[in-house]
C-alpha positions in Angstrom: -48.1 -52.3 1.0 -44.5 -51.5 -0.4 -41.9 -53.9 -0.3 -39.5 -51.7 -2.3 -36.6 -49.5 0.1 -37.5 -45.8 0.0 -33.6 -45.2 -0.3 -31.1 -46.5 -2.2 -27.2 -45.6 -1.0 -24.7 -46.2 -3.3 -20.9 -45.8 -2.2 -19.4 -42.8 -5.1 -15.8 -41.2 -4.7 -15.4 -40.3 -1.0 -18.9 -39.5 -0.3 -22.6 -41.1 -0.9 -24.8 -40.1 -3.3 -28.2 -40.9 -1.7 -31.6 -41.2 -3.9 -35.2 -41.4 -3.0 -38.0 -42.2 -5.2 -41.6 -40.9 -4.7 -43.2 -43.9 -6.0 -43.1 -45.5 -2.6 -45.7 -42.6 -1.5 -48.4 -42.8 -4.0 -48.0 -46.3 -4.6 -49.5 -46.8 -0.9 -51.8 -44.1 -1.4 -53.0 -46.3 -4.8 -53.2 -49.5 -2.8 -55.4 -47.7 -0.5 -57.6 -46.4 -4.0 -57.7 -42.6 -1.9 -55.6 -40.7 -4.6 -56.0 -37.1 -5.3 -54.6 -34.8 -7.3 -52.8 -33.3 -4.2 -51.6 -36.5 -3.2 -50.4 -37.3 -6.6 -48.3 -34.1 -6.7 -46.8 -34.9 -3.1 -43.5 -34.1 -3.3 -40.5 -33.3 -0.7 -38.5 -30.5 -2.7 -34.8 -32.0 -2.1 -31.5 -30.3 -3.2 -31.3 -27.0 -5.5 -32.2 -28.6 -9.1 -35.2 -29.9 -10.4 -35.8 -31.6 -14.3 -39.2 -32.4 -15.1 -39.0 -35.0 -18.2 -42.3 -35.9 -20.4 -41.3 -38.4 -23.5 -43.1 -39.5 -26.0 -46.1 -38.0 -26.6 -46.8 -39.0 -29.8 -49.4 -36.6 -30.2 -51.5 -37.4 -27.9 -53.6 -34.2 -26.9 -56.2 -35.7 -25.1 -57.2 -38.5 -22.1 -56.6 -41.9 -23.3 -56.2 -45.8 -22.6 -53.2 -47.1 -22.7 -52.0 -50.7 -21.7 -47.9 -51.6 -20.6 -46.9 -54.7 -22.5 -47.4 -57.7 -21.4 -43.9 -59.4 -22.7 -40.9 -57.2 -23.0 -38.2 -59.8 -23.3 -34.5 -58.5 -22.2 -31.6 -60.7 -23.7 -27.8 -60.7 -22.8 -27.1 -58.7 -20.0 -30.3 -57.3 -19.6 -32.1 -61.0 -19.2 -34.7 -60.5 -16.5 -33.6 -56.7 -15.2 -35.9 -53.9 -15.5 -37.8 -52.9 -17.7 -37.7 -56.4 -19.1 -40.4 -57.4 -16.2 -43.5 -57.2 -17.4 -46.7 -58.3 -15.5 -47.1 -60.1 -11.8 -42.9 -60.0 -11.9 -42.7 -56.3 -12.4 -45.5 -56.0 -9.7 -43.8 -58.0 -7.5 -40.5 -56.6 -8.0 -41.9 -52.9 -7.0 -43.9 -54.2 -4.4 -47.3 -53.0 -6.2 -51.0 -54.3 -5.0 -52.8 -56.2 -7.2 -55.9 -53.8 -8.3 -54.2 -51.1 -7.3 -54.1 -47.9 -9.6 -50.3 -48.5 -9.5 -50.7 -51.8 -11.0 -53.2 -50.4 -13.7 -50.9 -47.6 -14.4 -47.6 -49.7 -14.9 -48.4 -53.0 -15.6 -50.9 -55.1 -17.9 -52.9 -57.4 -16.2 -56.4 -57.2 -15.9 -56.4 -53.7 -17.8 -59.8 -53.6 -19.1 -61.2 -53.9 -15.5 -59.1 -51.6 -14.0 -59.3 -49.2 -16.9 -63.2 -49.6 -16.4 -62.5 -48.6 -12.7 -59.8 -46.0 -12.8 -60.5 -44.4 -16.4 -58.1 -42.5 -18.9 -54.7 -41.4 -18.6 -52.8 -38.6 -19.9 -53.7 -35.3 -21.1 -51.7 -32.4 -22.2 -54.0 -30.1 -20.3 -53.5 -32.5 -17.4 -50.0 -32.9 -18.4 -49.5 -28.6 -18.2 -51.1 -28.8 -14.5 -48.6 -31.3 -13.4 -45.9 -29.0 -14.9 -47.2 -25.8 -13.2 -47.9 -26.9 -9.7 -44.3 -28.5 -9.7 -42.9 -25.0 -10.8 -44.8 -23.4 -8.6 -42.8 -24.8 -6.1 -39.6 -25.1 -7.5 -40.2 -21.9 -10.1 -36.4 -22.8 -11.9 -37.5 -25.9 -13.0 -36.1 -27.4 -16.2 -38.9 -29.2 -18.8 -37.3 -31.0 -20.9 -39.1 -33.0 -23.7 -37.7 -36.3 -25.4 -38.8 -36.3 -28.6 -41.8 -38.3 -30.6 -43.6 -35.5 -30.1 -44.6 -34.2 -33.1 -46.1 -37.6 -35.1 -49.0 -39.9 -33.8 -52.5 -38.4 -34.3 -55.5 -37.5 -36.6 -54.9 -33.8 -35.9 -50.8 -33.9 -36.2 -50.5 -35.7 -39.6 -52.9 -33.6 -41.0 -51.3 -30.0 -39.7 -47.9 -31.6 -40.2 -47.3 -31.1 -36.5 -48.2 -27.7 -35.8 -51.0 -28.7 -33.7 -48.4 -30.4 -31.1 -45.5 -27.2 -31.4 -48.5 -24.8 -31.0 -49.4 -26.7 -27.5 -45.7 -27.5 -26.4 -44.9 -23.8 -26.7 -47.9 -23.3 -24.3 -45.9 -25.4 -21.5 -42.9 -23.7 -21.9 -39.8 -26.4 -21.9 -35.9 -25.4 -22.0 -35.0 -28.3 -24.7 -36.5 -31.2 -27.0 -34.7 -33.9 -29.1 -36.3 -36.1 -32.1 -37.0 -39.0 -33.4 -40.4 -39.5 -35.7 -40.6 -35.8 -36.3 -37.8 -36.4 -38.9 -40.5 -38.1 -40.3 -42.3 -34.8 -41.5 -39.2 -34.5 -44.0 -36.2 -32.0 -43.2 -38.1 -29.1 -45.1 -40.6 -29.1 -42.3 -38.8 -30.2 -39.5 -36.4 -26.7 -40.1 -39.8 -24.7 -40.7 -40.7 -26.0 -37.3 -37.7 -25.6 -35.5 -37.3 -21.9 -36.4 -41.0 -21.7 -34.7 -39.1 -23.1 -31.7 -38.8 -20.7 -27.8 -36.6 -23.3 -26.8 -33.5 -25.7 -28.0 -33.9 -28.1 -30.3 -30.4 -30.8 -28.8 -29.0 -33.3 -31.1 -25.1 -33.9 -30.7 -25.3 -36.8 -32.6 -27.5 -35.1 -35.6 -24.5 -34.7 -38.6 -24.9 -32.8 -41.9 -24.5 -36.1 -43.8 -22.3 -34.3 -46.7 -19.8 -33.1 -44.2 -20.2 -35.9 -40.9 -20.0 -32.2 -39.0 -22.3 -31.3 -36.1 -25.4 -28.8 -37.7 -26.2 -25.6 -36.7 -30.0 -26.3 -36.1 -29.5 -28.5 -33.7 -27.0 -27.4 -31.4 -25.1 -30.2 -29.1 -26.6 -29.0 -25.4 -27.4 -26.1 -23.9 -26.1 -24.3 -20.5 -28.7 -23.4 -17.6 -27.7 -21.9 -14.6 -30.3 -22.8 -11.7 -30.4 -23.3 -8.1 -26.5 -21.3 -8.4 -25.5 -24.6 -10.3 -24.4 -24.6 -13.6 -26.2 -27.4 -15.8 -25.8 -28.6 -19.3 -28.4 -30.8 -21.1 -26.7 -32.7 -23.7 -29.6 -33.7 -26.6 -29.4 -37.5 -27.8 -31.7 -37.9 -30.9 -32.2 -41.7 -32.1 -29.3 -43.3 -33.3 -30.9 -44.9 -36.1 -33.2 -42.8 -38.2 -32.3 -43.7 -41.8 -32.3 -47.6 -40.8 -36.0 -47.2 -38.7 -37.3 -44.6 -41.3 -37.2 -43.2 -44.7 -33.9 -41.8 -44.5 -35.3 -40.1 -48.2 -37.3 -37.9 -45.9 -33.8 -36.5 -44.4 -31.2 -36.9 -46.5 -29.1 -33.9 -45.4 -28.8 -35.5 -42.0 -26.6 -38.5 -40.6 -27.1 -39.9 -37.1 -26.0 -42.8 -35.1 -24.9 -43.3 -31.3 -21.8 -41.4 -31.4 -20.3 -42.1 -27.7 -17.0 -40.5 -28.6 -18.6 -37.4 -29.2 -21.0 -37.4 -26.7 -17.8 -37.7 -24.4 -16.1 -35.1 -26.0 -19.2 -33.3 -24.9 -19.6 -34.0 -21.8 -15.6 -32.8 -21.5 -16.5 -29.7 -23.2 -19.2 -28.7 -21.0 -17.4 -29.7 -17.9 -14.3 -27.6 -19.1 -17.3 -25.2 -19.5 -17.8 -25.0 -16.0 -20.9 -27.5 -16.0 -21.3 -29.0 -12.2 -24.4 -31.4 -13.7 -24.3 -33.2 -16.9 -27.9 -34.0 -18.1 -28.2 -36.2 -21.2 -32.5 -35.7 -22.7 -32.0 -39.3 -24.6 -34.2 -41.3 -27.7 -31.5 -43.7 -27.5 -34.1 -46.2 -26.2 -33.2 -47.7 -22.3 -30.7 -50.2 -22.9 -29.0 -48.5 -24.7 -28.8 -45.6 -22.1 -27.5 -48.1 -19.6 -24.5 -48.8 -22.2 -23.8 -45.4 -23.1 -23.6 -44.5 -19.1 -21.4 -47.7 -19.3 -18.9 -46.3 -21.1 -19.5 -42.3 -21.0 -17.6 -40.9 -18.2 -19.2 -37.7 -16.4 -23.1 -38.1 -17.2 -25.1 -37.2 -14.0 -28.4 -38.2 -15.6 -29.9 -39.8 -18.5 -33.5 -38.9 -18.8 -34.7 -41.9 -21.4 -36.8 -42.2 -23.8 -38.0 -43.8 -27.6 -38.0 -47.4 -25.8 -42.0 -46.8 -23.9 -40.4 -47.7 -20.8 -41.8 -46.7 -17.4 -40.0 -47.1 -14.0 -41.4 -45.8 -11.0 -37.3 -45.2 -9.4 -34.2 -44.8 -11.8 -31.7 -47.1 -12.6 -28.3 -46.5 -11.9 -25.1 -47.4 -13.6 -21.9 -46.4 -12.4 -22.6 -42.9 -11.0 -25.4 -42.1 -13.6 -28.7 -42.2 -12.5 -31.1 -43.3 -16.1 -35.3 -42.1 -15.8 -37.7 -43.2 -18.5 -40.9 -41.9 -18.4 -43.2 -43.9 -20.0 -45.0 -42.6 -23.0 -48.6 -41.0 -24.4 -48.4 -38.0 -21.9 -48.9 -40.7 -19.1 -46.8 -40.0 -16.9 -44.4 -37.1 -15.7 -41.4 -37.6 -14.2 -39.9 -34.8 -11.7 -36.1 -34.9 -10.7 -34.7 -33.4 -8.0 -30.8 -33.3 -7.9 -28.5 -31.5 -5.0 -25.5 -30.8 -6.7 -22.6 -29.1 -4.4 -19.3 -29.1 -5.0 -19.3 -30.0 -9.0 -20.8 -33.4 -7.6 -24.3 -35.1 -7.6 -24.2 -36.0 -3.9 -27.9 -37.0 -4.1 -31.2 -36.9 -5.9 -34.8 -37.5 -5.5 -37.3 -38.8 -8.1 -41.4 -38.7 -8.5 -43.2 -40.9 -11.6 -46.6 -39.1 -11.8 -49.2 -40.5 -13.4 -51.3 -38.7 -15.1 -54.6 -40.4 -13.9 -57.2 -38.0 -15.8 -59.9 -38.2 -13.6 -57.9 -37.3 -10.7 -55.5 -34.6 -12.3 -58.0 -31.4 -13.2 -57.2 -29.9 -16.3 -55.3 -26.9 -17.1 -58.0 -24.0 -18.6 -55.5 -22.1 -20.7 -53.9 -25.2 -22.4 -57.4 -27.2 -22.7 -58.6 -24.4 -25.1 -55.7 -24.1 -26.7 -56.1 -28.1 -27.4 -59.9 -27.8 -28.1 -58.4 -24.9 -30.7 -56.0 -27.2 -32.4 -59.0 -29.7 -32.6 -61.8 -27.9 -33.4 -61.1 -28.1 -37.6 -61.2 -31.5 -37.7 -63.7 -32.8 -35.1 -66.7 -33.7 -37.5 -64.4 -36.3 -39.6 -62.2 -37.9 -37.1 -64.7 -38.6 -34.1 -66.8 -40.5 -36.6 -67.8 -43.9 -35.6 -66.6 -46.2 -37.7 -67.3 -49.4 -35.8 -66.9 -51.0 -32.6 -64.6 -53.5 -30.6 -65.9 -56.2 -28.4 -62.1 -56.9 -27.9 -59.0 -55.3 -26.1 -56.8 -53.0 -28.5 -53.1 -52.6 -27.6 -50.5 -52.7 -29.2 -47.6 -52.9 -27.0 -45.5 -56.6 -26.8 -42.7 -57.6 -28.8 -44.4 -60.3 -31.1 -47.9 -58.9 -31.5 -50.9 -56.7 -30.3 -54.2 -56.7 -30.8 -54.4 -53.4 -32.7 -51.8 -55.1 -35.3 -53.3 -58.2 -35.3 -56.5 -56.5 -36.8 -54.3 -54.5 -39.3 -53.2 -57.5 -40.6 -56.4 -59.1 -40.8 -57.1 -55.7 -42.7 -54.1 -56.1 -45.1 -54.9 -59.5 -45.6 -58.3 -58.8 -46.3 -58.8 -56.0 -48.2 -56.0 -56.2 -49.8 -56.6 -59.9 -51.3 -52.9 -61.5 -49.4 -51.5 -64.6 -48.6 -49.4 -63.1 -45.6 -49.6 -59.6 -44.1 -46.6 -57.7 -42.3 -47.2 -54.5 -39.6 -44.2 -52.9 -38.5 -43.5 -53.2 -34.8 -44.1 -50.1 -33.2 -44.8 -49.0 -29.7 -47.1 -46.1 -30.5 -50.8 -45.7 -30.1 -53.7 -46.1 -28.0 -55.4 -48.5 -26.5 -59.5 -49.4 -27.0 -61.4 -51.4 -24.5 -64.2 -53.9 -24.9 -67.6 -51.7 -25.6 -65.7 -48.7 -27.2 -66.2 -47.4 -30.2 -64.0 -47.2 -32.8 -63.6 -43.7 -34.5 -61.8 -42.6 -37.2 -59.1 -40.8 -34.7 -58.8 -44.5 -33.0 -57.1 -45.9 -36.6 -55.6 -42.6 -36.6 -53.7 -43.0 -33.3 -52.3 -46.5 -34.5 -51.5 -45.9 -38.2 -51.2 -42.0 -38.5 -47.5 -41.6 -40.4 -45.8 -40.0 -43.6 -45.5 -42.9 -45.4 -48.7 -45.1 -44.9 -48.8 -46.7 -48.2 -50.1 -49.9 -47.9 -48.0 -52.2 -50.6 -48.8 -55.4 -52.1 -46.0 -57.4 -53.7 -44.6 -60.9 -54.2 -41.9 -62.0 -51.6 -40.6 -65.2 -51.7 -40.4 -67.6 -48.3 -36.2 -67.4 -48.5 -36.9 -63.4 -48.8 -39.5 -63.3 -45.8 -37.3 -65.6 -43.5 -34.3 -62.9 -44.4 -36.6 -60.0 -43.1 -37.8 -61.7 -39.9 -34.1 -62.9 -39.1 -33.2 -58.9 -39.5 -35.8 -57.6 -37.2 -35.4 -60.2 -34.7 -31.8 -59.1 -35.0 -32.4 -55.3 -34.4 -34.3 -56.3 -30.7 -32.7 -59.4 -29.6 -28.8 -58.5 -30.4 -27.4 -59.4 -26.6 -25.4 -56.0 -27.7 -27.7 -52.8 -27.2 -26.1 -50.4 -29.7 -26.9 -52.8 -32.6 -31.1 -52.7 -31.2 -32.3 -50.2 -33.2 -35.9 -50.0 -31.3 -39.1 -51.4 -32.2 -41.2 -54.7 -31.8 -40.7 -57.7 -33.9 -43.0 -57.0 -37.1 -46.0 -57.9 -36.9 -47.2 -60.9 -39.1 -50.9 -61.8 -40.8 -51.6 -65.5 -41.9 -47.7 -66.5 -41.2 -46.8 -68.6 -38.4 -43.2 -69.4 -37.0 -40.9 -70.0 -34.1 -38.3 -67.5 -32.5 -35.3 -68.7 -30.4 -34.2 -65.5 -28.9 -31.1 -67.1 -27.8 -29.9 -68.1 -31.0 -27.4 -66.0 -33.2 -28.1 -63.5 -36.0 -29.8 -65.4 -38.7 -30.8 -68.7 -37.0 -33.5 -67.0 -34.9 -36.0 -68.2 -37.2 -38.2 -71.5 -37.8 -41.1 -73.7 -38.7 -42.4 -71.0 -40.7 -45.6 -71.8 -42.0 -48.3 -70.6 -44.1 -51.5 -70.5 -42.3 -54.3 -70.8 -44.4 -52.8 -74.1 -45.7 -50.7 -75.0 -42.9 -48.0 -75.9 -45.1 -44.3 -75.0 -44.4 -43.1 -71.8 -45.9 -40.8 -72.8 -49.3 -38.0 -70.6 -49.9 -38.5 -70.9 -53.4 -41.8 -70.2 -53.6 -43.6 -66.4 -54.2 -46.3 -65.7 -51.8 -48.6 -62.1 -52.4 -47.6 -60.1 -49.2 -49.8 -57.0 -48.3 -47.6 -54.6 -45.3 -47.3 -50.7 -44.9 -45.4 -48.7 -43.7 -42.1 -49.5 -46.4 -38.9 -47.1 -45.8 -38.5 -47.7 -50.0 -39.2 -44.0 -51.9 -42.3 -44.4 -54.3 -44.1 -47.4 -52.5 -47.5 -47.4 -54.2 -50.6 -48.4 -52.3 -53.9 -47.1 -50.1 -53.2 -45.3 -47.3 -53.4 -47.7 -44.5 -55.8 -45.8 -42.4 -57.9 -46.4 -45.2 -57.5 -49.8 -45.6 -58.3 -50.3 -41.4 -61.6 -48.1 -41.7 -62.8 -50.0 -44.7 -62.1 -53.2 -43.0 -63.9 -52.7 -39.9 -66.7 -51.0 -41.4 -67.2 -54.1 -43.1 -66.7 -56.1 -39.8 -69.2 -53.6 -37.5 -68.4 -55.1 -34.2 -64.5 -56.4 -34.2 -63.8 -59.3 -32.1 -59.8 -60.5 -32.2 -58.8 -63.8 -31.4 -56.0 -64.6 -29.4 -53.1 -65.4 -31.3 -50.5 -67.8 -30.9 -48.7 -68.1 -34.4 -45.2 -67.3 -32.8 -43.8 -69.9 -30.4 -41.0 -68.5 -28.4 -38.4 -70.2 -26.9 -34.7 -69.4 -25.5 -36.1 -66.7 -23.1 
């Protein structure tokens, strides 16, 4: 059934540092469609360290769908390497069975038949018994959350997160880092924080007066487990006032900041640390650079990017995990470290298959508490979908597709623009659509949808920047994200080209005329980083649009042509 080895040996220093992966295991068991909860949480407890890693969330308390992209295009020197396979290639690569529950868990093809066979993923009541059955065997384990936690729900936006730090504290990690809860604006964020059992990491979070480290969020933390001393470095996303409102924030300065994430990793080892654990929103190819070039990083547990690989990547001696996103999956690392050295490590991807995995009691009601104020309004059914709704790929999903056809609509526009973001659940054919479902895919602080004039030179300069900030063959300048989505605008993409002469044959669809530089065009978008944007909520726009539609049916669409892949 599995192609993949079960080991991987890899010549380090005088010795070997030998890892196993447990996907091998279930991936067998899923080819055989037997799994159980029990065979899910198969493990062989290895060394005298174990990390368990969930990434994120983005507020997702309860059992979803969600579908892997089906492109996820890798340029320079990460053409063609994981987790730029998407499809039949990544299957093929990881040795997984067509139909398998390994295939409908990590890849896209064929998802609304499988998801009609093998149900929902994720959970955090699911999520907390994964968590508890792998410290009850390994009681010193280290949870450790990567951040997009707090943001993506009906329930969060409207308690401004607490719903999400009420049911984290219930599972108990050792440290988080950040991204979209920055999002919430600094004054909340620190409210939250102080509310905090556990560390809140971010070496490369600055006060932006004095470009000094802060005080709230403290470079890493020391553990001692398994008579190893460990520190987990945080790594919040490099590139918050370029991806968000930096207004929300503006006491804070980010970026990558390798030099002093090496200046941390020295300081901890000086500190007696034997394992050097970096909880990362850099985003995975980014990761695989920073291991490049940071010296003394055991492992990077990865997240921001969606990515999930069922064994880690290694570069140099640093071993780099994502683990996927949505609660749906949960990673579990087991490390023997002796002698101030890794000399080996075993790894588990569980998926959280929801009708397999029972739920937790304690944390259920805590969810079902969280929930409970705000169940009448958000589980009304606003329409339904005769179509797939995802969002993941980098060009365009069929959640954003019907966005723009919202923006477009209701908001009387010649072209519509949707950011390019990874977050949000998926809907299959037959489903209804409820308020929480537009929730899930537009829920943010800033959801004003705008309408404005752009003109075509102004639109070709804000394609040419996205493109840049995914296809730059140099990771650090990717700042995350999908190309923007875009509504009644067509154009070509050569991925191999150069900043600024990515972008083509742009052309107005309704016309099918080319796009003139010189001419104004009424563009509707949300979602604008630019303090006082003026506009409907977008959720609102959404709801209003498919209330009008009933039953929403999207058609395929093939207004970007690609090339240089």
């Amino acid at each position: 059934m599995i192609s993949r080895r079960d080991f991987l040996q890899v010549g380090m220093a005088a010795s070997a540092i030998v890892g196993a992966s447990g996907f091998g295991n279930w991936a067998r068991l899923a080819a055989q469609q037997s799994l159980t909860q029990d065979q899910l949480l198969e493990f062989e407890t290895f060394g005298n360290v174990s990390l368990i890693h969930i990434t994120d969330i983005h507020a997702q308390l309860k059992p979803i769908y969600f579908r892997e992209p089906s492109v996820n295009i890798g340029v320079g020197g990460n053409k063609g390497a994981v987790p730029h396979l998407t499809g039949a290639d990544f299957r093929k690569f990881y040795g997984i069975s067509d139909g398998s529950p390994s295939h409908y868990a990590l890849s896209s093809g064929d998802f609304s038949a499988l998801a009609d066979t093998y149900g929902r993923v994720g959970g955090l009541d699911r999520v907390a018994t994964v968590i508890k059955a792998i410290r009850a065997d390994r009681p010193d384990a280290i949870l450790l959350d990567g951040g997009d936690t707090w943001h993506g729900s009906y329930t969060c936006l409207k308690t401004q997160g607490q719903d999400m730090v009420n049911v984290m504290n219930a599972l108990k990690p050792e440290a988080m880092t950040f991204h979209w809860e920055f999002t919430l604006g600094s004054d909340r964020v620190a409210e939250l924080v102080e509310q905090l059992p556990f560390a809140a990491l971010g070496q490369n979070i600055f006060d932006a007066e004095w470009d000094e480290p802060t005080e709230l969020f403290p470079p890493y933390k020391m553990f001692e487990r398994g008579g190893t001393k460990i520190a987990v470095i945080g790594q919040a996303f490099p590139y918050m006032p370029i991806a968000n409102p930096g207004w929300m924030f503006p006491e804070y300065a980010f970026g990558i900041r390798d030099e002093h994430m090496a200046a941390m990793v020295d300081e901890v080892r000086a500190a007696g640390a034997e394992c050097v654990v970096v909880l990362s929103h850099n985003g995975f190819d980014v990761d695989k650079k920073m291991a490049s070039v940071v010296p003394g990083i055991d492992v990077i547990l990865s997240g921001h990017t969606h990515d999930a690989l069922p064994e880690p990547v290694l570069v140099g001696k640093t071993i780099i995990l994502p683990s996927g996103s949505n609660g749906k999956f949960v990673s579990r690392v087991d490390l023997d470290i002796r002698d101030g050295q890794m000399m080996g490590y075993r790894t588990k991807l569980i998926p959280i298959f929801s009708d397999v995995i029972a739920p937790d009691a304690e944390v259920a009601a805590l969810i079902d508490e969280q929930r409970a104020p705000f169940m009448a309004e958000m589980s009304e059914v606003v329409g339904q979908t005769d179509s797939l709704l995802y969002r993941r790929g980098n060009f365009n999903g069929t959640w954003d597709d019907l966005i723009c056809d919202a923006l477009l609509s209701e908001r009387e526009a010649e072209i519509a623009l949707s950011p390019g973001v990874r977050w949000g659940p998926s809907l299959v054919p037959g489903q209804d659509i409820t308020r929480e479902d537009i929730f899930g895919v537009t829920s943010m602080s800033y959801g004003q949808a705008y309408r404005s004039e752009m003109t075509g030179e102004f639109l070709k300069v804000v394609l040419e920047d996205v493109a840049d900030n995914i296809f730059n063959p140099d990771p650090y300048y990717q700042q995350g994200g999908d190309m923007v989505r875009t509504g009644g605008l067509g154009y070509r993409i050569d991925v191999s080209k150069p900043q600024g002469e990515r972008i083509s044959n742009m052309t107005l669809l309704k016309s099918g005329e080319p796009i003139d530089p010189a001419k104004s065009y009424v563009v509707a978008g949300w979602a604008s980083v630019n303090e006082g944007t003026e506009g409907p909520q977008i959720w609102d726009v959404v709801e209003s649009h498919i209330r009008k539609l009933g039953t929403v049916k999207v058609q395929e669409n093939n207004n970007v042509d690609v090339v240089g892949v």
